[in-house]
ChimeraX commands (.cxc) that place a marker at each C-alpha (Angstrom):
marker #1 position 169.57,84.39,71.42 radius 0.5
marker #1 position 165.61,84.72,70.98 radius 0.5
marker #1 position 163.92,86.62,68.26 radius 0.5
marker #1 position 160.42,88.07,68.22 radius 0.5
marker #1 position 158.53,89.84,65.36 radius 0.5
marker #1 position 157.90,93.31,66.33 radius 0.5
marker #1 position 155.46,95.26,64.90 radius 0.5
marker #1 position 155.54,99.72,65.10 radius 0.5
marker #1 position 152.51,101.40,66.49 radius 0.5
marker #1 position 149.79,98.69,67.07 radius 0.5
marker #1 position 146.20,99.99,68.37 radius 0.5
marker #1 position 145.54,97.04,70.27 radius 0.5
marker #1 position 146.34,93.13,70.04 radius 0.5
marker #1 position 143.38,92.86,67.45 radius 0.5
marker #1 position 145.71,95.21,65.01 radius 0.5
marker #1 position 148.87,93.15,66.28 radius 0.5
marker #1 position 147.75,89.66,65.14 radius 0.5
marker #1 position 146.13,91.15,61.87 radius 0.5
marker #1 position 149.68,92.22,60.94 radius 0.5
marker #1 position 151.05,89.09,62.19 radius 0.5
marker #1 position 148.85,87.02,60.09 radius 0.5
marker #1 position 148.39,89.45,56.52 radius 0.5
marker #1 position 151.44,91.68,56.94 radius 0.5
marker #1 position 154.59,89.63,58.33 radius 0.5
marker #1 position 156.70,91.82,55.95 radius 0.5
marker #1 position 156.06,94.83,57.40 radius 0.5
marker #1 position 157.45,93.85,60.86 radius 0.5
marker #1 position 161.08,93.00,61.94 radius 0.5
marker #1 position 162.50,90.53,63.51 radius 0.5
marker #1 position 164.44,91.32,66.85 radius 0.5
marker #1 position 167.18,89.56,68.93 radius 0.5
marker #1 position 165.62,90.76,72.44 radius 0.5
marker #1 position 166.02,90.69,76.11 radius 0.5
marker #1 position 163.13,90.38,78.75 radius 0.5
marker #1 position 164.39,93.23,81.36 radius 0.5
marker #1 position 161.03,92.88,83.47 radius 0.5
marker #1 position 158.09,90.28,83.29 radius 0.5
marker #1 position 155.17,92.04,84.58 radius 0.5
marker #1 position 152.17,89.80,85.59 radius 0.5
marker #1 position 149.25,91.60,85.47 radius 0.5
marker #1 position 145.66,90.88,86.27 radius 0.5
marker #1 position 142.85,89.82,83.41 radius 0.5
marker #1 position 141.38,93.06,83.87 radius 0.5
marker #1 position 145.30,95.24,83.57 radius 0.5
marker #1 position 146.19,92.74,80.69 radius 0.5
marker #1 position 142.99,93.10,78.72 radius 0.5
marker #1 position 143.25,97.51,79.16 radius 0.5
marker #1 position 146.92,97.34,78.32 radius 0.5
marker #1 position 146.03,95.21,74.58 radius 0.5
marker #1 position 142.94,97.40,74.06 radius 0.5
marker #1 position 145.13,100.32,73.42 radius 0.5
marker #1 position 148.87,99.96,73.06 radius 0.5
marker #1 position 149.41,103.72,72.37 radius 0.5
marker #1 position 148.44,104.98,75.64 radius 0.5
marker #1 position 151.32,105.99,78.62 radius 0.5
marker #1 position 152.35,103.34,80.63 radius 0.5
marker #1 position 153.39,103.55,84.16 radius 0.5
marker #1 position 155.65,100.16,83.63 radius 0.5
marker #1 position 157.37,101.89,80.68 radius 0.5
marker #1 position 158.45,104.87,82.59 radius 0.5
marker #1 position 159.36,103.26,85.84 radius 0.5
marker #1 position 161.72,100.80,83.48 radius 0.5
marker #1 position 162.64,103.39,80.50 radius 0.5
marker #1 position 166.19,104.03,80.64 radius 0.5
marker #1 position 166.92,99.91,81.08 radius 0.5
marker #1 position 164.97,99.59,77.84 radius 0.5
marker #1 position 167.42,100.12,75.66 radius 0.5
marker #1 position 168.57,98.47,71.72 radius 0.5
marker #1 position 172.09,97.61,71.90 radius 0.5
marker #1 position 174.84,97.72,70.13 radius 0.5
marker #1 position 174.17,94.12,68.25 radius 0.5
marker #1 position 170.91,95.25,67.87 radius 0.5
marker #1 position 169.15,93.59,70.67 radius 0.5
marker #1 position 166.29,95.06,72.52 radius 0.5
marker #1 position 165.64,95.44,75.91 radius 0.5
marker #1 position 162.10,94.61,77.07 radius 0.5
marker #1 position 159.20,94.17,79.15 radius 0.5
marker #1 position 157.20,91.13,79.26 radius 0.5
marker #1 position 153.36,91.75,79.88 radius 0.5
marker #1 position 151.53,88.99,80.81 radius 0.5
marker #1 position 149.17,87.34,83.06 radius 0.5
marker #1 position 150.25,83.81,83.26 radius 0.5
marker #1 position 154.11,83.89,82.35 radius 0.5
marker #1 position 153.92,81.61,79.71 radius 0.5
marker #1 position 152.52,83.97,76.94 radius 0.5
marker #1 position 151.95,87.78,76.26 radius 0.5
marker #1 position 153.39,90.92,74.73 radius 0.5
marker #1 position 157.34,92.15,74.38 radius 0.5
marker #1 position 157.54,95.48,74.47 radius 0.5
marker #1 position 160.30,97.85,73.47 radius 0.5
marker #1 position 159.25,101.36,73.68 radius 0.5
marker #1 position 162.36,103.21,71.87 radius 0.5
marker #1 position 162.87,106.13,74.34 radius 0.5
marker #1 position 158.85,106.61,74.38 radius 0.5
marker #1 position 156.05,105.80,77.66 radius 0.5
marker #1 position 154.13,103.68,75.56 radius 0.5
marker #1 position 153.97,100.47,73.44 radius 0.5
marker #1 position 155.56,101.66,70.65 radius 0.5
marker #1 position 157.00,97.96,69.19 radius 0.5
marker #1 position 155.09,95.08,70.26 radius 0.5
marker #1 position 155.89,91.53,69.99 radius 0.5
marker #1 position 153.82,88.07,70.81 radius 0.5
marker #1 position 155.40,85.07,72.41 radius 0.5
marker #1 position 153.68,82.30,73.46 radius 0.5
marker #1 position 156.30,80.18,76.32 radius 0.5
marker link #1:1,2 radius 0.2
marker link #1:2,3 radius 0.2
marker link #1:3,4 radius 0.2
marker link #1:4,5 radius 0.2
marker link #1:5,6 radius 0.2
marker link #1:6,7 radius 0.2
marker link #1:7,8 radius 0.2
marker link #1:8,9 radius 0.2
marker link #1:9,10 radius 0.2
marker link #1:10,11 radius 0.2
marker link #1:11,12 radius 0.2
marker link #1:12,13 radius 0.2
marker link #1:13,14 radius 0.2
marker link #1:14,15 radius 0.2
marker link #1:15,16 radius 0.2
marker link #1:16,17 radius 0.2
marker link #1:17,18 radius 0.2
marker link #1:18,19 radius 0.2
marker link #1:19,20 radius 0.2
marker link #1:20,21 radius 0.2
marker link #1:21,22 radius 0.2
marker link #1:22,23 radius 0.2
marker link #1:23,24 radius 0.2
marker link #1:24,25 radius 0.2
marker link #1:25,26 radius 0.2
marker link #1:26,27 radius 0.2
marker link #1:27,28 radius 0.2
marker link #1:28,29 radius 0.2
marker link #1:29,30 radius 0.2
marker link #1:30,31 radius 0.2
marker link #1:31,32 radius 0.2
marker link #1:32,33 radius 0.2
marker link #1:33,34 radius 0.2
marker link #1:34,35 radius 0.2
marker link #1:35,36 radius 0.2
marker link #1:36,37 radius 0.2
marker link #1:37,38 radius 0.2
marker link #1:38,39 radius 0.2
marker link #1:39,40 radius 0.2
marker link #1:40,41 radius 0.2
marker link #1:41,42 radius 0.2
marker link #1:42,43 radius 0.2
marker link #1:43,44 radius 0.2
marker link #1:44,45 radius 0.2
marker link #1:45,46 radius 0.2
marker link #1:46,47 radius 0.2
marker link #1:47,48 radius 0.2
marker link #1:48,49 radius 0.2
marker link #1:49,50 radius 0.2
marker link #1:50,51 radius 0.2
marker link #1:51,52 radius 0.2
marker link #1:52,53 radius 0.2
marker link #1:53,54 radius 0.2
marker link #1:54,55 radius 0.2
marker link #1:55,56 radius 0.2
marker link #1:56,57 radius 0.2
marker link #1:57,58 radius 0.2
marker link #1:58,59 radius 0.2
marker link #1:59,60 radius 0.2
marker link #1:60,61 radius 0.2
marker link #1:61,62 radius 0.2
marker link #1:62,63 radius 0.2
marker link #1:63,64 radius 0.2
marker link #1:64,65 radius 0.2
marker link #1:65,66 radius 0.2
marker link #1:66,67 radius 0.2
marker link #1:67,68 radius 0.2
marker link #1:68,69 radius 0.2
marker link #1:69,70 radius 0.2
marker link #1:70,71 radius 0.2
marker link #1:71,72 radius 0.2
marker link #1:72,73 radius 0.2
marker link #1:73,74 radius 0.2
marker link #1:74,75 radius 0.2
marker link #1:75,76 radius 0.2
marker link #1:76,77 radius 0.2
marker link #1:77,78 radius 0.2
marker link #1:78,79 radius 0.2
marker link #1:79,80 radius 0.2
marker link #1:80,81 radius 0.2
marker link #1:81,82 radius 0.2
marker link #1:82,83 radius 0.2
marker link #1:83,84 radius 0.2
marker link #1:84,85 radius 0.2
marker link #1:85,86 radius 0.2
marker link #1:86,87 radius 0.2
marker link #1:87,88 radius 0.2
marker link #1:88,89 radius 0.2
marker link #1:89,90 radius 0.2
marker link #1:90,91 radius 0.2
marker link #1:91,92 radius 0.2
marker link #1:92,93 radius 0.2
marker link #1:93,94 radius 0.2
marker link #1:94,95 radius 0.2
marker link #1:95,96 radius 0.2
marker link #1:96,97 radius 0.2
marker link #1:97,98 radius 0.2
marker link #1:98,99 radius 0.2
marker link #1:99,100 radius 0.2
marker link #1:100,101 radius 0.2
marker link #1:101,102 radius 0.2
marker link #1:102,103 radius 0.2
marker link #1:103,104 radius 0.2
marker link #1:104,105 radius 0.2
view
């Protein structure tokens, strides 16, 4: 099984790797699940990591599959532009970013 560290309520990938680099403590680490790898262009990619906290139209058309089970595994999309690296994202029942996670393939 593959395990990320997710952080809660990131502004933007700038805020993501700070906490990744000063603050590993304060995320989690997550068995998790890629439900949907969505390949988006430079321009989608760099809006989406400006602001994590905004609605997403990917979240909502994939909510109810994004799910954490009953081992604790979470359900995800994959945001990227090249499928090799990018952002998890679990949302927990919301329409945005609300746990992110960085994985480079």
């Amino acid at each position: 099984m593959k395990t990320a560290l997710f952080f809660k309520k990131c502004l933007n990938k700038s805020d993501y790797f700070n906490r990744y680099n000063n603050l590993k403590s304060y995320g989690q680490i997550l068995e998790y699940k890629i439900v949907q790898t969505i390949v988006m262009t430079p321009k989608e990619y760099n809006d989406l990591t400006s602001n994590f906290l905004i609605k997403n139209k990917y979240i909502i058309k994939y909510l109810n599959q994004l799910i954490m089970d009953s081992n604790d595994c979470v359900f995800c999309l994959f945001f990227t532009t090249n499928n090799r690296d990018g952002f998890l994202v679990y949302p927990s029942g919301y329409n945005y970013c609300r746990y992110i996670a960085y994985i480079n393939n």
